[in-house]
C-alpha positions in Angstrom: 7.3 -52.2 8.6 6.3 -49.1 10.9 2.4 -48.5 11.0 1.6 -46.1 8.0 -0.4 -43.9 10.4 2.5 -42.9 12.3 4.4 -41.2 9.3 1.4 -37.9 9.4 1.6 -37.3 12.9 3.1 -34.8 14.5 3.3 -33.1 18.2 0.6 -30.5 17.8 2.8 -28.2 19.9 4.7 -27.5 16.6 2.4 -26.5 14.2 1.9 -23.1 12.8 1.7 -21.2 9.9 4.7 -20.0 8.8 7.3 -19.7 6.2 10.3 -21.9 7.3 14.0 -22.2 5.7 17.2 -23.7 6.7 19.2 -20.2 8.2 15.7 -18.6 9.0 17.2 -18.6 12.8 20.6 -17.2 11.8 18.9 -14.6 9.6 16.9 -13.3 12.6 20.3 -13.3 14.9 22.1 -11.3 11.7 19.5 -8.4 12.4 19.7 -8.5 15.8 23.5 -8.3 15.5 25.4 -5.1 16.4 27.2 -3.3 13.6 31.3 -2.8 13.6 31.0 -0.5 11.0 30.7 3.3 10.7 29.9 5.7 7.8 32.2 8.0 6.9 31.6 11.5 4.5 33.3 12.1 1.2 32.9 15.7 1.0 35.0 15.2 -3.1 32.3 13.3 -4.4 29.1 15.0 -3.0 27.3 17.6 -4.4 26.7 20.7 -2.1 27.1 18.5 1.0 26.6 21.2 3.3 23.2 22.2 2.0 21.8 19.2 0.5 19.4 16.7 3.0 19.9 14.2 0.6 22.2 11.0 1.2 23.6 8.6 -0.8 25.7 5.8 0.9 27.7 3.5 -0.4 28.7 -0.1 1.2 26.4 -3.6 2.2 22.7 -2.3 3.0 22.4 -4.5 5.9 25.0 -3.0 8.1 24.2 0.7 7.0 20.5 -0.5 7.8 21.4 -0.9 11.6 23.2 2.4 11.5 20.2 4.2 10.2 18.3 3.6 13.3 20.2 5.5 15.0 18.7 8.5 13.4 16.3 7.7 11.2 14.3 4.7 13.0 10.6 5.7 12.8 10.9 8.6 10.0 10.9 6.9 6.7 7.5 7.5 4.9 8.1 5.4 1.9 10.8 2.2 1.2 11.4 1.8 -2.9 13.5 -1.4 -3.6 14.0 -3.4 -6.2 16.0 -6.3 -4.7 17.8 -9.2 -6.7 15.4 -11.4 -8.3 17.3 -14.9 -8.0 17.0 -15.7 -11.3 20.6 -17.4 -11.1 22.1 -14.2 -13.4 22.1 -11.9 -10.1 25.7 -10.6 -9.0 24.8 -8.4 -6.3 25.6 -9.8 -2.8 26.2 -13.1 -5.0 27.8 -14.7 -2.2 24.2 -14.9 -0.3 22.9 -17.2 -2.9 23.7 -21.3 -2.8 25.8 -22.5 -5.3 25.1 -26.3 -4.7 22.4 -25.8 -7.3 20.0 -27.1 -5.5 16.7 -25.1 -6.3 15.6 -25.0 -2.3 18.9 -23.5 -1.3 18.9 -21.5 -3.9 15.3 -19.8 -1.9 16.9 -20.3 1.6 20.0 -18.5 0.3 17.7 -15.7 -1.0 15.4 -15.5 1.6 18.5 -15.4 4.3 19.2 -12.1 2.3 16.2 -10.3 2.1 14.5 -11.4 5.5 17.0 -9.4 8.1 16.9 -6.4 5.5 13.4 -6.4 6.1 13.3 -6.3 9.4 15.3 -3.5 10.0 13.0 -1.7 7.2 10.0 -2.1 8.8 11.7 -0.4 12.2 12.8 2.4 9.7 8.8 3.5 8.8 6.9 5.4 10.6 3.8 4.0 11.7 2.1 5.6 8.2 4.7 4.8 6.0 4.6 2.1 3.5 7.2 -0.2 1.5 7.2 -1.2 -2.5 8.8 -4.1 -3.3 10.0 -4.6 -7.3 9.6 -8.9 -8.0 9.6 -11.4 -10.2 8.1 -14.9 -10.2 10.9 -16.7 -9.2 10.7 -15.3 -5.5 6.9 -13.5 -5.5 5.3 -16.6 -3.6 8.4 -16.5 -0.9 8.2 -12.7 -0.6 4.7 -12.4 0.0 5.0 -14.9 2.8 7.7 -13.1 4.2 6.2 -9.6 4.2 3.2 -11.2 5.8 5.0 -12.2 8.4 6.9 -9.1 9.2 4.3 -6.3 8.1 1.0 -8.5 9.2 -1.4 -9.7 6.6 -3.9 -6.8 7.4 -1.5 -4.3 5.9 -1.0 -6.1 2.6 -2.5 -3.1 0.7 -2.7 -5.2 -2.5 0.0 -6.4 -5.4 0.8 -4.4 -8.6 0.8 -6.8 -11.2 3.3 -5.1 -14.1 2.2 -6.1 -17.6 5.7 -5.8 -19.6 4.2 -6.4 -22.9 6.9 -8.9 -24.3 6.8 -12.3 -23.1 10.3 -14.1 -22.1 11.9 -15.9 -24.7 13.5 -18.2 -22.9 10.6 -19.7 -21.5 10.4 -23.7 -20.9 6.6 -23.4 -20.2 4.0 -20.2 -20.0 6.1 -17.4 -21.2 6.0 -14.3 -18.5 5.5 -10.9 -19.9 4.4 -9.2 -16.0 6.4 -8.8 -12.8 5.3 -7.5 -9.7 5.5 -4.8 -7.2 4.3 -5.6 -3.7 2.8 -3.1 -1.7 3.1 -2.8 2.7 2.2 -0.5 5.5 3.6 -0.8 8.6 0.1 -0.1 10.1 -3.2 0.4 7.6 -4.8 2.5 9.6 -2.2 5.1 10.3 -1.4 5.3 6.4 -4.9 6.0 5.6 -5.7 8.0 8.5 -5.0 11.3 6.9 -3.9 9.9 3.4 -5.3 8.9 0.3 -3.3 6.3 -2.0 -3.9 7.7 -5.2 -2.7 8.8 -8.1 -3.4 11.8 -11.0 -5.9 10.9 -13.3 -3.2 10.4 -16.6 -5.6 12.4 -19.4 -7.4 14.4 -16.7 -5.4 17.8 -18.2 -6.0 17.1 -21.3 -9.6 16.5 -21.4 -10.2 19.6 -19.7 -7.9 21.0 -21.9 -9.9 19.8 -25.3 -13.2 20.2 -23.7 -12.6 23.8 -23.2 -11.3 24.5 -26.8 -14.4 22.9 -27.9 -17.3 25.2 -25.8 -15.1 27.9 -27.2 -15.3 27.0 -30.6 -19.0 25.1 -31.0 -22.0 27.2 -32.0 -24.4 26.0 -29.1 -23.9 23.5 -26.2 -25.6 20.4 -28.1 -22.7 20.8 -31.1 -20.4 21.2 -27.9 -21.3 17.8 -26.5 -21.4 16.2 -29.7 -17.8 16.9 -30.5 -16.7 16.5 -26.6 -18.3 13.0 -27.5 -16.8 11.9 -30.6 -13.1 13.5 -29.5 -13.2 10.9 -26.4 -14.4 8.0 -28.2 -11.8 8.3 -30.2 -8.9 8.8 -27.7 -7.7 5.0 -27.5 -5.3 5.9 -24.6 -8.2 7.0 -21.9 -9.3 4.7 -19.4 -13.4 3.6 -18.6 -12.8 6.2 -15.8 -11.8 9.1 -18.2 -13.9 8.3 -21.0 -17.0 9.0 -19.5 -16.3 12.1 -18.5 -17.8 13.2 -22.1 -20.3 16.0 -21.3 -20.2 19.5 -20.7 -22.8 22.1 -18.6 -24.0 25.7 -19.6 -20.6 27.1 -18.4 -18.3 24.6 -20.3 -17.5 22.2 -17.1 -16.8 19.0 -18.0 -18.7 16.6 -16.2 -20.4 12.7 -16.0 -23.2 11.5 -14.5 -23.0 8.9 -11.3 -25.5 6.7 -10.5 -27.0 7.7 -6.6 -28.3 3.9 -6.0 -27.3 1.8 -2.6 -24.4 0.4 -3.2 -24.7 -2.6 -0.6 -26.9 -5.9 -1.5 -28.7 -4.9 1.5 -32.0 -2.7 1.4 -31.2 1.1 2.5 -32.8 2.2 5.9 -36.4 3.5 5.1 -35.7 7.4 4.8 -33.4 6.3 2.0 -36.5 6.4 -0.2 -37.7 9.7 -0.4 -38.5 10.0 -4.2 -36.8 13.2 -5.7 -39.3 15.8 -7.8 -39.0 16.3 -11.4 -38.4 20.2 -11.6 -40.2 20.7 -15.1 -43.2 17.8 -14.6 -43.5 18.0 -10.7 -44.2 14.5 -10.7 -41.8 12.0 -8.1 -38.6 9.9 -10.1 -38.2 6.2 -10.0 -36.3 5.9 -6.8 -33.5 2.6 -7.1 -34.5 -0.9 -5.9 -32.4 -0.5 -2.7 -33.0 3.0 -2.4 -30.4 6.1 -2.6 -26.7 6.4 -1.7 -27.5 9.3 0.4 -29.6 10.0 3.3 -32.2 12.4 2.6 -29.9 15.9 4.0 -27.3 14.8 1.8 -29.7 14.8 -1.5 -31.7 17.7 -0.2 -27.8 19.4 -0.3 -26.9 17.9 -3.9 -30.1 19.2 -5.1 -29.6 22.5 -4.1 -26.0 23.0 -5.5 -26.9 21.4 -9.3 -25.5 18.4 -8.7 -28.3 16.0 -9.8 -29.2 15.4 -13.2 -32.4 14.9 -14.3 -34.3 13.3 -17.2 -36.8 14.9 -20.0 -40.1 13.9 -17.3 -40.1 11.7 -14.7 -39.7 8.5 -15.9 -35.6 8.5 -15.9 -33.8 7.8 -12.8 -31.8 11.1 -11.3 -28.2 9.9 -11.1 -25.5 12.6 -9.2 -23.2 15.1 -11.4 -19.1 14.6 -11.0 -16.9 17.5 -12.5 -13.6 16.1 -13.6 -12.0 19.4 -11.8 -13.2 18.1 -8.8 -12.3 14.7 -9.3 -8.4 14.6 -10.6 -7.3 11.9 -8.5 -8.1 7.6 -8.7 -7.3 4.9 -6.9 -3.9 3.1 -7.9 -4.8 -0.6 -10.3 -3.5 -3.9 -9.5 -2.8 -4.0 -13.2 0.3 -1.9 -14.9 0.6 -1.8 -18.6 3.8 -0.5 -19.7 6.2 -2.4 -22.0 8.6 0.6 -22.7 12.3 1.5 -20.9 14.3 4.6 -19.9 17.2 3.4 -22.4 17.0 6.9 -24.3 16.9 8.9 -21.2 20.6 6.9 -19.5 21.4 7.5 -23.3 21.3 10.9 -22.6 22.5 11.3 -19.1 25.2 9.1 -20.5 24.5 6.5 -18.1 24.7 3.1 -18.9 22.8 0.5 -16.6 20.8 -2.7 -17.9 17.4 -3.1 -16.8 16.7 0.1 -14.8 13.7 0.9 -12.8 11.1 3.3 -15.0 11.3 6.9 -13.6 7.7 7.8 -14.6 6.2 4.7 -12.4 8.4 5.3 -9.1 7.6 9.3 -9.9 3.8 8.0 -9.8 4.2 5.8 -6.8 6.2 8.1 -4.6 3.7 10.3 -5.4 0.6 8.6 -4.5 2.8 7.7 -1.1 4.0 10.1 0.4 3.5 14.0 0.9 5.8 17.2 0.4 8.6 16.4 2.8 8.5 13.0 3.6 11.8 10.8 3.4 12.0 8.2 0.7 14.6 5.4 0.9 15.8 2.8 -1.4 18.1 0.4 -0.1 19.1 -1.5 -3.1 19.5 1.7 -5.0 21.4 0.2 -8.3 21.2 3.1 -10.8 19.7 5.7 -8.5 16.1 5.5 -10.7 14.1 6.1 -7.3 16.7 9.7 -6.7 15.8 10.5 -10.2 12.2 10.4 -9.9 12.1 11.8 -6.3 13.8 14.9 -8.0 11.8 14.7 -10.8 8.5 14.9 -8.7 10.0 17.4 -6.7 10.3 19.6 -10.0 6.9 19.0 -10.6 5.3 19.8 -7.0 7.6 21.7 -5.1 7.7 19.0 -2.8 11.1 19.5 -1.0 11.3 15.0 -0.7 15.1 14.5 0.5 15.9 10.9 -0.3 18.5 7.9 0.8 20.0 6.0 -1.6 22.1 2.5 -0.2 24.3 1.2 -2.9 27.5 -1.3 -2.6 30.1 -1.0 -4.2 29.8 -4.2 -6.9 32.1 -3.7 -9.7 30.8 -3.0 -13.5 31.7 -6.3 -15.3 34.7 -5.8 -17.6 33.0 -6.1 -20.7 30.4 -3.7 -19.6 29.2 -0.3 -21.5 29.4 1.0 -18.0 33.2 -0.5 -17.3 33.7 1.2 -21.0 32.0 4.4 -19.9 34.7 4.8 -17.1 32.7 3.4 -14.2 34.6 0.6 -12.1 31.3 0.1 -9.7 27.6 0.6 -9.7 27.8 3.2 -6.7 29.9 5.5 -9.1 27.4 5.1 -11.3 24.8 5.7 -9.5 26.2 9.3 -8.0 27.1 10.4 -11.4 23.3 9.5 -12.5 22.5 11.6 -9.6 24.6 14.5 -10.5 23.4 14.6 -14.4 20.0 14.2 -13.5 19.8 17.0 -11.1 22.0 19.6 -13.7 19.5 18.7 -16.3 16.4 19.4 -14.1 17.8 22.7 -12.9 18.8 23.8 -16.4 15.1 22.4 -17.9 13.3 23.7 -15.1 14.9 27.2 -14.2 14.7 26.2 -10.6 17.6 27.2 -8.5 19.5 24.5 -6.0 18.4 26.4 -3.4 14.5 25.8 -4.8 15.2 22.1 -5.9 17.7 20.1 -3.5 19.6 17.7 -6.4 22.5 17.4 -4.1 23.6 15.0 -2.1 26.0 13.8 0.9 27.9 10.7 -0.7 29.1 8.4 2.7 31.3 5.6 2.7 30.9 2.1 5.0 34.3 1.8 6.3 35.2 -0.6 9.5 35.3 1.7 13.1 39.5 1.8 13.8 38.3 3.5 17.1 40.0 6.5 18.8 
């Protein structure tokens, strides 16, 4: 019998931390591999194709991904994709998945399929863009791993966990009710340089909204408050954020106060505890344990614009005034509660598709990514949600975002409401979403196509016969 010692060793040469698979090497090679193929234009089923900066291209995304470097390498602010989640029902690019059913090469065979694709992404970004990726659990772990590997760990900027509110029913163990979306830079500090991930404050509007009815309508400003009061405590949908924004000044802003302590565990630098003056007892206020937020010209400033709040005497501790108007933004949650579907609205485009992406989340996160002008691509396009809710936004803000939707041509199944609805593939699908969407946007908005781009240049991957 061999010495037991000898089966845990292992040249230390070898090791490293790293994700390995059986075709990991053949993936890499695939990436690196030059194309054979070309795009070609379909000027019949575009939609103002010679107006329109919008494209929608139809073939396998990993070969029109090498031909987009030619011109796009380096200008994509924002990737949306919602890949195949390997949950042994997918049919797109079924032939990538092992069919030995053998759980591991089931993960190698998925992995081999996303892993090139995301390596030309990344080369696709520019150095501020950023890249959402729609999960489940099956391949979460496997994707995180991989993205790390590719983007770097220090540009993880965090994992959207998506609360669906309806557990599986086919569970064998914990039922899942959440799937994920995982969120990459290509560099952290170019995204944030000049940008801000964040997203509209949901109720923001409407609180204004209400509060100003109410100063209108209340006798004094202590009935105003009351009612602001009772109104938001009773508004189950706000968030902690929204809620306590509940009071209102002598000119009817809506506002809430902040505390001004330290906010590190260390003790503030010395000057940090100048004690502010009560202006009606002219006696100093308690100044926080670890001092103030703010250095001394910074208060002196606050003070001298309103924008500290003080108690009846001197006893209560001064804490900073926030208006809501000047505070419409947050930061995006790791947590997303939303259990409903855009069934109604494919029921009225006339679209049928099973388990689209939600326009009002990808409207939200394109949002909070990019700014007016900046190219959004989705490479594993399905329906065409993320075109929808880039035109959507685009109603919204006059943004002007032209898009690039990558979609093969995988046939409807038979049976399918789609097959029955007179589309043989899911790219004729997806352009017709396109085209309804857009109509219905122009005719709801009053925008003209010259004011809102819903067209689009539909291209074709077709082999290169040469000259």
């Amino acid at each position: 019998m061999s010495d037991p010692k000898q089966l845990y060793t292992a040249p230390e040469e070898a090791e490293r931390y790293e994700l390995i698979w059986p075709g990991k090497a053949a993936s890499i090679r695939q990436a690196n591999a030059p194309t054979d193929k070309v795009l070609t234009p379909c000027r019949e089923e575009s939609v103002r194709f010679d107006t329109t900066g919008n494209l929608y291209i139809e073939g396998d995304n990993l070969d029109v991904l090498k031909l987009l470097q030619e011109t796009y390498a380096g200008k994509i602010k924002l990737i949306y994709i919602d890949p195949p989640y390997n949950t042994g029902k997918d049919r797109l690019y079924r032939d990538a998945f092992g069919r030995t059913g053998r759980e591991d090469h089931s993960h190698a065979s998925w992995l081999n399929l996303m892993y090139p694709r995301l390596m030309l992404a990344r080369e696709l970004l520019r150095e501020d863009g950023a890249i959402l990726i729609n999960i489940d659990e099956h391949e979460q772990a496997n994707l995180a791993k991989i993205c790390e590997e590719l983007f770097g760990a220090r540009n993880d900027l965090g994992t959207i966990v998506w609360d669906k509110r309806n557990p599986k029913g086919d569970a064998r163990g914990i039922a899942m009710q959440h799937e994920y979306i995982l969120a990459y830079a290509k560099d952290l500090d170019s995204l944030t340089r000049e940008h801000k991930v964040m997203r509209p404050k949901k109720n923001a509007q409407r609180i204004l909204d209400q509060a100003a009815k109410i100063f209108r309508d209340a006798p004094d400003l202590e009935q105003a408050n009351k009612r602001l009061a009772a109104w938001s405590a009773a508004q189950r949908d706000l968030s902690g954020g929204e809620r306590a924004y509940c009071k209102l000044d002598e000119q009817g802003e809506v506002y809430r106060p902040v505390s001004m302590a330290w906010p590190n565990k260390k003790r503030a630098p010395d000057e940090y505890f100048i004690p502010l003056i009560h202006p009606v007892t002219g006696k100093p206020c308690p100044v926080p344990r670890r001092g103030w937020r703010n250095p001394p010209e910074t208060m002196a400033a606050l003070l001298e614009q309103g924008l500290i709040l003080f108690g009846p005497d001197e006893t209560t501790q001064p804490t900073r005034k926030y208006y809501l108007k000047e505070n419409m933004m947050e930061n995006i949650p790791s947590l997303l509660y939303h259990g409903g579907s855009d069934d109604q609205l494919l029921r009225e485009l006339g679209i049928p598709f099973d388990n689209p992406k939600v326009v009002s989340i990808v409207k939200e996160h394109v949002r909070a990514f990019t700014n007016p002008g900046d190219l959004v691509l989705d490479f594993f396009s399905g329906s065409a949600t993320t075109a929808h809710a880039v035109m959507v936004l685009n109603a919204e803000d006059g943004g002007g975002r032209p898009f690039i939707m990558v979609q093969s041509a995988e046939e409807t199944r038979k049976s399918s409401p789609a097959r029955q609805a007179g589309f043989e593939t899911i790219s004729q699908l997806g352009r017709a979403r396109i085209r309804r969407a857009g109509e219905k946007l122009l005719a709801d908005s009053g925008l003209t196509s010259e004011k809102l781009d819903v067209g689009f240049q539909a291209l074709k991957l077709e082999n290169n016969h040469g000259d």
